[in-house]
Steps between C-alpha positions, in 0.01 A plus 500: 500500500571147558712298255508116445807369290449294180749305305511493144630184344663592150577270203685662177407839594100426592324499798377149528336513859481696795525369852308682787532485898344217563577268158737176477819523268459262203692102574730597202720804409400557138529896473806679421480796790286608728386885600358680809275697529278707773146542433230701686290165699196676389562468132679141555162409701272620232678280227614862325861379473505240196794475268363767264480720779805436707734717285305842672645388840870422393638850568885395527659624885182483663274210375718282312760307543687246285 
């Protein structure tokens, strides 16, 4: 299965946005951390990964990574 990588940008413990493959990195740092995660391309391509949804891919040592 391939994966694509997404980055989650976190402010005070919330997932504020998610950046995929091909998207730009806001012109100012405003979040707090960010988080990595690998998601099946299918799912990322078909707009199933949103930031209700993200939290069923973070499966810390294989997905995630902070």
């Amino acid at each position: 299965m391939e994966e694509v990588v997404i980055t989650l940008l976190i402010k005070d413990n919330k997932i504020m946005s998610l950046l995929g493959p091909n998207s730009g990195w806001p012109p100012t740092i405003w979040w707090d951390r960010e988080m990595v995660v690998w998601v099946p391309k299918t799912d990322w391509e078909e707009e199933k990964v949103t930031g209700s949804t993200i939290h069923q891919y973070m499966k810390v040592g294989k997905y995630a990574h902070c």
